[in-house]
C-alpha positions in Angstrom: 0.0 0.0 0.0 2.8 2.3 1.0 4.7 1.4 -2.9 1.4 1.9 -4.6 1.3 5.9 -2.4 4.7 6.5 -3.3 4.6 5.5 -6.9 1.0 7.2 -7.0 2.7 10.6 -5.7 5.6 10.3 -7.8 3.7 9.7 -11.2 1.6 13.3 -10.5 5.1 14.8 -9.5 6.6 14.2 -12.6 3.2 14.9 -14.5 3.0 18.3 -12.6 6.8 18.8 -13.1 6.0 18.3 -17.4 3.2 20.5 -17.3 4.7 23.6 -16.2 4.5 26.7 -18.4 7.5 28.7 -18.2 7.0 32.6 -18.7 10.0 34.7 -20.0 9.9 38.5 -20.5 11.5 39.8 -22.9 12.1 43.3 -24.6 11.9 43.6 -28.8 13.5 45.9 -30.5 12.3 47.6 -33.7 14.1 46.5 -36.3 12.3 47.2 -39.7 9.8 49.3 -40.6 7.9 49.1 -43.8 5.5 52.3 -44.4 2.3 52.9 -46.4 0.4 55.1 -47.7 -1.6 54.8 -45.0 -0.7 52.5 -42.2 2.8 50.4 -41.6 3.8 47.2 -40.8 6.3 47.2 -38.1 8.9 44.2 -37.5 10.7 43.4 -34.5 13.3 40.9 -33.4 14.8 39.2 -30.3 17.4 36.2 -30.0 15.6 34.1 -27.3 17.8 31.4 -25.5 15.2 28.7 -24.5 15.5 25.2 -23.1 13.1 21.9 -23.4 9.7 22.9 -22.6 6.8 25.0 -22.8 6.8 28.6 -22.6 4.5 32.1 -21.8 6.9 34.5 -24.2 6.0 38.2 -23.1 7.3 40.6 -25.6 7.3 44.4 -24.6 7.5 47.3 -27.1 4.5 46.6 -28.9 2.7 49.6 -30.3 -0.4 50.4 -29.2 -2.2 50.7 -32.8 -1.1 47.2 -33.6 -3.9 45.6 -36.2 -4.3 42.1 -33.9 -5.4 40.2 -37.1 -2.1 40.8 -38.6 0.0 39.8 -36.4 2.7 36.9 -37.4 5.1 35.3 -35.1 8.3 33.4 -36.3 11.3 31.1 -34.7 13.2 28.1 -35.8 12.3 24.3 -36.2 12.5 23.3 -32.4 9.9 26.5 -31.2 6.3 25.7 -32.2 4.0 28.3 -32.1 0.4 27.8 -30.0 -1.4 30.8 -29.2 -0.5 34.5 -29.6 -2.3 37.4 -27.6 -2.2 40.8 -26.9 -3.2 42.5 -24.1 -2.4 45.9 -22.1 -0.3 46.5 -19.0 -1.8 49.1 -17.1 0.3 48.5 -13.6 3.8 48.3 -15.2 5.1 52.2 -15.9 7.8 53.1 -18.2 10.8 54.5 -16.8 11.7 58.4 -17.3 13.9 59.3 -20.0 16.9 61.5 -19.3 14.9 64.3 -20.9 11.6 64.4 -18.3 14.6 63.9 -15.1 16.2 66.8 -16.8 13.4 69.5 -16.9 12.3 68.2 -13.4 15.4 69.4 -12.0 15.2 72.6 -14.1 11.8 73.2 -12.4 13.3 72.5 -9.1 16.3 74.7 -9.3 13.8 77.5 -10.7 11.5 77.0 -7.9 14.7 77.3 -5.1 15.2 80.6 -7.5 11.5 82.3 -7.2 11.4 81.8 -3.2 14.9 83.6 -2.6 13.6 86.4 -5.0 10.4 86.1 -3.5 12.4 86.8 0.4 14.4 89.5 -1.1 11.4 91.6 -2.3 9.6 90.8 1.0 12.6 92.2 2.9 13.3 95.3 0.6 9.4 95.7 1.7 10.0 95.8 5.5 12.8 97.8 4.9 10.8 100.5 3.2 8.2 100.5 6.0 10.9 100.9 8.3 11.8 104.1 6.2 8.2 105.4 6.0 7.7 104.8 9.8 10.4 107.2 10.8 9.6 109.6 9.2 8.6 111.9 11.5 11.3 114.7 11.9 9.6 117.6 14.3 11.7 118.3 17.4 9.7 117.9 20.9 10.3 122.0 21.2 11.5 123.3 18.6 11.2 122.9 14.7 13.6 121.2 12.3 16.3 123.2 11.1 16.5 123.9 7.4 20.2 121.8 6.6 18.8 118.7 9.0 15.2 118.8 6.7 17.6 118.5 3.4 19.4 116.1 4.9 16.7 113.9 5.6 15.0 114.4 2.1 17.6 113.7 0.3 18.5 110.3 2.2 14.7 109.2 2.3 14.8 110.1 -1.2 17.9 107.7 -2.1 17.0 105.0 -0.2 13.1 104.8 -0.9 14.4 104.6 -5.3 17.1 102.3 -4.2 14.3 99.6 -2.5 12.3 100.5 -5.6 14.8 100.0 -7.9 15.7 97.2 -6.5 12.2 95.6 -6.0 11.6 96.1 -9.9 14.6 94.3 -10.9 14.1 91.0 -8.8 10.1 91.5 -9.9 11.4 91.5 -13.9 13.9 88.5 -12.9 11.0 86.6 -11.1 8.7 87.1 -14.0 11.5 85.5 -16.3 11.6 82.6 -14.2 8.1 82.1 -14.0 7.5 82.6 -17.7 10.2 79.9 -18.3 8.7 77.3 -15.7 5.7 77.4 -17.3 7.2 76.6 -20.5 8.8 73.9 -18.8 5.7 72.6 -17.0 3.8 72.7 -20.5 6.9 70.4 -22.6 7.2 68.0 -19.1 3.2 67.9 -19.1 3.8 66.7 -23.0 6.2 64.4 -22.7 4.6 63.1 -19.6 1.3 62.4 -21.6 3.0 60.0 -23.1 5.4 58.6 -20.8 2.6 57.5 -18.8 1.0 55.3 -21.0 0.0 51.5 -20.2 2.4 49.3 -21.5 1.5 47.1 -24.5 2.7 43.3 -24.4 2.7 40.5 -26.6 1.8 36.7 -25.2 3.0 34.4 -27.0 2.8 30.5 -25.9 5.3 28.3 -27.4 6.5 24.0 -26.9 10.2 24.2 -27.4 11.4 20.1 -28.5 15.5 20.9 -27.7 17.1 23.4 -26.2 18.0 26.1 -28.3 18.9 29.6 -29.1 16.3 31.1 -31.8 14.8 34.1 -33.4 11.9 35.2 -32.9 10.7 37.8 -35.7 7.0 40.0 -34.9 5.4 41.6 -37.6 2.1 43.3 -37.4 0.4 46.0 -38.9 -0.3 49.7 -37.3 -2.4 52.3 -38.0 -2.1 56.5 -37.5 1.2 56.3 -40.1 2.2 56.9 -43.6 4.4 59.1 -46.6 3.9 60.8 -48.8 5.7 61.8 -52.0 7.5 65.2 -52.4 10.2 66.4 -54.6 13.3 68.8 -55.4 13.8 69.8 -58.8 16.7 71.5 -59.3 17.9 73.2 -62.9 20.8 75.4 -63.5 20.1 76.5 -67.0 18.2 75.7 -70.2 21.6 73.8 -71.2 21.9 71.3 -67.9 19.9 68.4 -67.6 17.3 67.9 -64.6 18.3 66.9 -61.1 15.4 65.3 -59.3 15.5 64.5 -55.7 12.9 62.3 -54.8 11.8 62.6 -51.0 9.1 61.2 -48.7 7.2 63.2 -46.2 6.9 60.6 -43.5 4.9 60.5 -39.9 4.4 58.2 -37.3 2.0 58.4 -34.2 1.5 54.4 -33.9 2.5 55.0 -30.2 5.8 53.8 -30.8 9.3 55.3 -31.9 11.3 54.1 -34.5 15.1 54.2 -33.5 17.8 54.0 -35.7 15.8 51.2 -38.1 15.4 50.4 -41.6 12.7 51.9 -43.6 10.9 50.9 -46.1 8.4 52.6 -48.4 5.8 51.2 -50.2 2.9 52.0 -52.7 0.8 48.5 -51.8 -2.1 48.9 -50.0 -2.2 46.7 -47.1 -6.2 46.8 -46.6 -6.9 45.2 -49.6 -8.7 42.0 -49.2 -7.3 38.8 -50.9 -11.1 37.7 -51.5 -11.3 37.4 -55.4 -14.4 39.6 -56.3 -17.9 37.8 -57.2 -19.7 38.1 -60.7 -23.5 38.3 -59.9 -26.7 38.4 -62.2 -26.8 41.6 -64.0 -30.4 42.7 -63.9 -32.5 46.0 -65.7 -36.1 46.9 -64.6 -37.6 50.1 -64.4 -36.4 50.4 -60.7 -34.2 53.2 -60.5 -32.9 52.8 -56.9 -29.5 51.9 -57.0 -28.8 48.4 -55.7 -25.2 47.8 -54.7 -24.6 43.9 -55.9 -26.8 45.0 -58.9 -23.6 43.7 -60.9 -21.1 42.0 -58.4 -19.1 42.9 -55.5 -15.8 42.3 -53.9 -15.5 40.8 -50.1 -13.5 43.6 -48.8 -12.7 42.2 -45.3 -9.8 42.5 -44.2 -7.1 43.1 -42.0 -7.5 46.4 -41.8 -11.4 46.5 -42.2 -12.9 44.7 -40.0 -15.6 46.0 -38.7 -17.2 43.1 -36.5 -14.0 43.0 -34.4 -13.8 45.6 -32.1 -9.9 47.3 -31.7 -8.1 47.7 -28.7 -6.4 50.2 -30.8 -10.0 52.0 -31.5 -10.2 53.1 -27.6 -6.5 54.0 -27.1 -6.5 57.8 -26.2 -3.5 59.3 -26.1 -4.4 61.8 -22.9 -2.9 62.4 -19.5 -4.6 62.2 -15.9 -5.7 65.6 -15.9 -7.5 65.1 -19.8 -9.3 61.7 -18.5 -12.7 61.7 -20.0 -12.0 64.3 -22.8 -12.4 62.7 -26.4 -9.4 62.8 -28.2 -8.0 62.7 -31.6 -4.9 60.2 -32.6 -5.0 61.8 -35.9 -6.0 65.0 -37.0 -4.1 64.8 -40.4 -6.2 64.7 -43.7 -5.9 62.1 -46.5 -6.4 62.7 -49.9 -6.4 60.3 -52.9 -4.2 60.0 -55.7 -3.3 57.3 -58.1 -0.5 55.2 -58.3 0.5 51.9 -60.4 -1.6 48.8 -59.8 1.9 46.8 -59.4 3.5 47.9 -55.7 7.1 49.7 -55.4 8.8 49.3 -52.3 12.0 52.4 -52.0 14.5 50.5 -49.3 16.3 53.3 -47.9 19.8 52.4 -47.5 20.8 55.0 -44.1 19.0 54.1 -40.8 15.8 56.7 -39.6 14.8 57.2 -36.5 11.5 58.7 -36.4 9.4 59.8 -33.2 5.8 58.9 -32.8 5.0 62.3 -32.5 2.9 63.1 -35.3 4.9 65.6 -37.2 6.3 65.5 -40.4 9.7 63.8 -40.9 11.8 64.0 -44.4 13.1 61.2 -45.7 15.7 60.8 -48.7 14.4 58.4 -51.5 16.9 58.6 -54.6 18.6 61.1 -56.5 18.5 61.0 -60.6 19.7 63.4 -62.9 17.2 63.1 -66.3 17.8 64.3 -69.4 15.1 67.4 -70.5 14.3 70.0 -73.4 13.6 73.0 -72.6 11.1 75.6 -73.7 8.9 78.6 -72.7 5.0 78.3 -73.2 3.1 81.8 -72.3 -1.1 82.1 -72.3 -1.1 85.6 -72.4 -5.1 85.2 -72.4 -4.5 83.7 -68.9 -1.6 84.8 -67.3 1.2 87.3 -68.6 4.1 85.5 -68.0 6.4 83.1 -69.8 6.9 79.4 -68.3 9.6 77.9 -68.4 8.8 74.4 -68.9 11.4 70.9 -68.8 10.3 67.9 -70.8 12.0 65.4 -68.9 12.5 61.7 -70.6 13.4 58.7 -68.6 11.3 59.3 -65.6 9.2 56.4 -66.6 11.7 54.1 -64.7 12.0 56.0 -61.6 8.0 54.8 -59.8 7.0 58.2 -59.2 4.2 59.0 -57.4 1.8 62.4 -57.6 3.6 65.1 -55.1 4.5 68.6 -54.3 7.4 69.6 -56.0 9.8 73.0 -54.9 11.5 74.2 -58.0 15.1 75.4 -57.9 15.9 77.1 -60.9 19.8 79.0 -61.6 20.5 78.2 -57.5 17.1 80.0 -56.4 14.1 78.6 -55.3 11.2 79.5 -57.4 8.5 77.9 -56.4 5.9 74.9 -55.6 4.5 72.8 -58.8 3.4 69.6 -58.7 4.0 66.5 -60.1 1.5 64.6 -61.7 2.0 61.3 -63.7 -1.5 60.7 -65.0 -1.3 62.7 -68.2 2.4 62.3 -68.9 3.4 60.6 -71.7 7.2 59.9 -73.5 8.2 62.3 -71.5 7.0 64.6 -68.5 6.3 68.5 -68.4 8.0 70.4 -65.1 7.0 73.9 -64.6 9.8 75.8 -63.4 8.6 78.8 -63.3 8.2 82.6 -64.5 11.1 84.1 -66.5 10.5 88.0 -66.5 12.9 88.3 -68.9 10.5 87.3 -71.7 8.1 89.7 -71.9 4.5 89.3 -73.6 1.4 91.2 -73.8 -2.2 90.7 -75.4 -3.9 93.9 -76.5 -7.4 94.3 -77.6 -7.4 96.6 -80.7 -10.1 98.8 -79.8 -9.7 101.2 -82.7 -10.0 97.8 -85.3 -12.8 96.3 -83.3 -16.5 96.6 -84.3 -20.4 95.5 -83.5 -22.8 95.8 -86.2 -26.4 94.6 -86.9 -27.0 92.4 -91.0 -30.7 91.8 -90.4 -31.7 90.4 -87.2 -28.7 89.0 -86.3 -25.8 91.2 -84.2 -22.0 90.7 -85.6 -18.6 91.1 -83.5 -15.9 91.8 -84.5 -12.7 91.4 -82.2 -9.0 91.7 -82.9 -5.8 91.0 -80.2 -2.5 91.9 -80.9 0.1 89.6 -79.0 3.3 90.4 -79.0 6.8 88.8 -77.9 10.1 89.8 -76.7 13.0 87.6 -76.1 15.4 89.3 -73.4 17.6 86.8 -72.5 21.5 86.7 -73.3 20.7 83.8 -75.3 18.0 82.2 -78.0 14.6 81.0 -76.9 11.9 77.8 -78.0 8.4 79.7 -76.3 5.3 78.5 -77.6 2.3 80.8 -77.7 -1.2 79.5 -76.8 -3.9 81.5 -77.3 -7.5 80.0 -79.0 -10.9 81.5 -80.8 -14.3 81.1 -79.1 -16.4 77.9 -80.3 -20.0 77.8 -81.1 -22.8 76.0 -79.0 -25.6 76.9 -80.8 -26.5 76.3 -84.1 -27.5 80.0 -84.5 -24.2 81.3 -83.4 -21.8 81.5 -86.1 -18.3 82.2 -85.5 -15.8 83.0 -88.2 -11.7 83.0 -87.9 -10.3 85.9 -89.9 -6.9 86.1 -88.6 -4.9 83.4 -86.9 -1.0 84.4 -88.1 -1.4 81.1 -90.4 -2.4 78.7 -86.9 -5.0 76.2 -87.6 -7.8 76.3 -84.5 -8.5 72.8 -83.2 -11.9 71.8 -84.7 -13.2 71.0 -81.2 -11.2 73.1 -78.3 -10.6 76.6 -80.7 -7.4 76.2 -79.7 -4.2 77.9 -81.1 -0.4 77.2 -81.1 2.1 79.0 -82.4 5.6 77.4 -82.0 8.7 80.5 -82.1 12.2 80.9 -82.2 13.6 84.0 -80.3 17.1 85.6 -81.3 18.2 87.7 -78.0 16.4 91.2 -77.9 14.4 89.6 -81.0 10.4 90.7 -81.2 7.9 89.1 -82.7 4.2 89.9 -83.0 1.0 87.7 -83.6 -2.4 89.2 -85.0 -5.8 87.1 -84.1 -9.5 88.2 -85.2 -12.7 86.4 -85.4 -15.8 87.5 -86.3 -19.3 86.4 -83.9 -22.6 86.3 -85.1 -26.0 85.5 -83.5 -29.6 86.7 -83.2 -30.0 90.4 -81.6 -32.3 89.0 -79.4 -30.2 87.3 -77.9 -27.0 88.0 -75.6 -24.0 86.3 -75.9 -20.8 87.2 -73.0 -17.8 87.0 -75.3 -15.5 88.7 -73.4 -14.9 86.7 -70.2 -13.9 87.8 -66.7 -12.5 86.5 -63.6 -13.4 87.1 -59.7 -10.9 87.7 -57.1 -10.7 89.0 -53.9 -10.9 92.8 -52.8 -11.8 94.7 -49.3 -15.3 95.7 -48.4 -15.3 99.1 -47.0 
């Protein structure tokens, strides 16, 4: 009976013994991030030493806007993977940086600073009562003399300006050091904010088969990130070819810095469901509503739309004690939409970036091309009365770029914003760099030549513009005029081209184009009239305006 107790208790020991979970804490570190247009996927890594057994793997440094669908957990052939989970931490607290220790001990010292300033113009103030209170001078039988009354004026005098004086300074010194502690209290009540966040863990359970030494490689998706494309063009004269830095505007406010990691950026859009769409019946009636399946749909559920599962991310709020209860805003940013190719480009970006989660804007460097380009001038004087100089750039079709704000350098000074927009380029792309003032063309109505008359019941218009062009550069000139004659949108409206400077209008926009060559200090002038008929009845606004802005008095 006593063997059979024994063997009993020793059977459960070693079954108890087997069936212990081992938990292990251990810290990540971020070491790839991959960026989106909108949204990131964030990759960190730990070597994990682990022996025979099963495991409860917590991994701190998780971001807080982590997308829990998309989280994927690796290791080698001996770690199996069971269950991953991740929860919040709310009694661990983060240790304070070097930065919130430092402006704590700046608010000390400044508050050691205030009280001594504070004593001294309390005590200039007990010395100037003092003052006051003697300052009774009559004698107990006789009156004061006239030298002792100067005297004591003039010493009163001195001493009440010099406790003045005095009091004044330390007030204009104290009101410094309060004006910078409340600075201070303001950046340590920002940082704070976010230094006292819950912590945000990863639980992973694992069955290890042999001891071994393994990483382990996270990856997940986040939200409240992404770039944007932006651009320097830079041209030093009509004779140099085009040097394009391409830059991304990025920012992060997943919750969690990036330090010193490798970024990636990419056009693929990680909320795209890998559903194929569904063909459905394609039916007509005389029902007008709009039915959405009327002709198929695509199962867009994803991993980052998902509306059935609720987000710990969705009810993060990024306040401090004092804001609890406020609603706030993790992003205040605004998206827009653009187009890009349907086959993803990922830009790896060679030099480690550290970027902040603090939601500002952070430039990053992309690539740097120098592209062949033609250059020529192209003036609307109908429009605008300036000459643009315009690059034709060839060879950009290689490069992935993406629609962006572009700042324009131009001879070593900055010009200007444009923007670059692939959808309508074609063999080559058109960059505006700008106004050249040394091209000078003007558009005058001849009023003199110009004339209205009445053939029957109909009203006829004549109108005549003079353009003219001057080249004032040091050196020849492409420009290419625009300029165009009205076309009709009623049948009783007849317009008639009398003289175009021998430039064909385009049937369908009345649009002219008038290619030059322009010698230095060389002149050239353009002559355009058209003749407008219609019924007298009827009125017809062929000289068009524009609005802009003026004060209202």
């Amino acid at each position: 009976m006593k063997k059979t107790l024994l063997l009993t208790i020793a059977i459960f020991s070693f079954l108890f013994a087997n069936s212990q979970i081992t938990s292990k804490t251990i810290n990540t570190k971020v070491k790839q991030v991959t960026v989106y247009m909108n949204g990131a996927q964030i990759t960190h890594t730990a070597d994990v030493a682990l022996t025979k057994g099963s495991y409860n793997l917590i991994f701190n440094g998780i971001a807080p806007t982590i997308n829990q669908k998309s989280v994927q957990v690796t290791a080698n052939n001996d770690v199996k993977i069971t269950s991953v989970t991740y929860f919040v931490d709310y009694m661990e607290s983060k240790s304070e940086s070097a930065r919130i220790n430092s402006l704590k001990d700046s608010l000390k010292l400044l508050t050691k600073n205030m009280k001594s300033i504070n004593n001294q113009i309390a005590a200039f103030g007990n010395e100037k009562d003092l003052v006051l209170k003697n300052w009774d001078l009559k004698g107990t039988t006789t009156g004061v003399q006239v030298l002792e009354l100067q005297k004591a004026t003039d010493f009163y005098r001195t001493k009440i300006n010099e406790i003045n004086n005095q009091t004044q300074k330390l007030s204009e010194l104290n009101d410094s050091y309060s004006d910078l502690y409340n600075r201070i209290q303001k950046q340590l009540y920002e940082l704070n904010s976010k230094q006292n966040q819950p912590i945000y863990k990863l639980s992973v359970t694992a069955d290890v088969a042999n001891n071994t030494t393994t990483p382990i490689v996270i990856k997940y998706l986040v939200s409240n990130t992404g770039w944007a494309a932006y651009y320097d063009i830079r041209a030093i004269d009509v004779n140099s070819p085009i040097q394009l830095d391409y830059k991304a505007r990025v920012f992060n406010n997943c919750g969690l810095d990036w330090e010193n990691v490798k970024l990636t950026l990419s056009t693929a859009d990680p909320s795209q469901s890998a559903q194929r769409p569904t063909l459905t019946p394609w039916g007509l009636n005389y029902n007008s509503d709009y039915t959405e399946y009327n002709e198929g749909y695509l199962n867009d559920k994803s991993v980052m739309r998902d509306e059935d599962e609720s987000n710990m991310a969705d009810s993060i709020v990024f306040s401090s004690e004092r804001e609890k209860g406020k609603k706030q805003k993790q992003w205040t940013n605004k998206f827009t939409t653009i187009e890009v190719s349907e086959l993803s480009v990922d830009f790896e970006i060679k030099t480690p970036y550290s970027v902040p989660s603090d939601n500002k804007v952070y430039f990053v460097d992309v690539q740097t091309q120098e592209l062949p380009a033609k250059y020529k001038y192209i003036a609307i004087p109908k429009i605008d009365k300036d000459a643009f100089l315009v690059a034709s750039v060839t060879g950009w079709e290689n490069l992935n770029l993406i629609e962006g704000q572009a700042n324009i350098f131009y001879g070593g000074t900055y010009i200007g914003q444009s923007y670059i927009d692939t959808r309508f380029a074609t063999d080559s792309l058109e960059i505006s760099l700008g106004r050249d003032k040394k091209v000078a063309v003007t558009r005058v109505k001849k009023q003199d030549l110009s004339s209205k008359s009445f053939i029957g019941t109909n009203k006829k218009e004549m109108f005549i513009y003079e353009i003219n062009v001057r080249n004032n550069n040091s050196s020849p000139i492409d420009i290419e005029i625009q300029d165009q004659i009205p076309i009709a949108q009623q049948s009783d409206i007849k317009i008639e081209a009398i003289e175009t400077s021998k430039a064909t209008p385009d049937p369908l926009s009345g649009k002219l184009v008038y290619s030059l060559k322009l010698a230095p200090s060389e002149s050239k002038v353009i002559t355009i009239s058209f003749s407008v008929q219609y019924p007298k009845s009827k009125k017809v606004n062929v000289s068009r305006s524009k609005k802009v802005s003026c004060p209202k008095f």
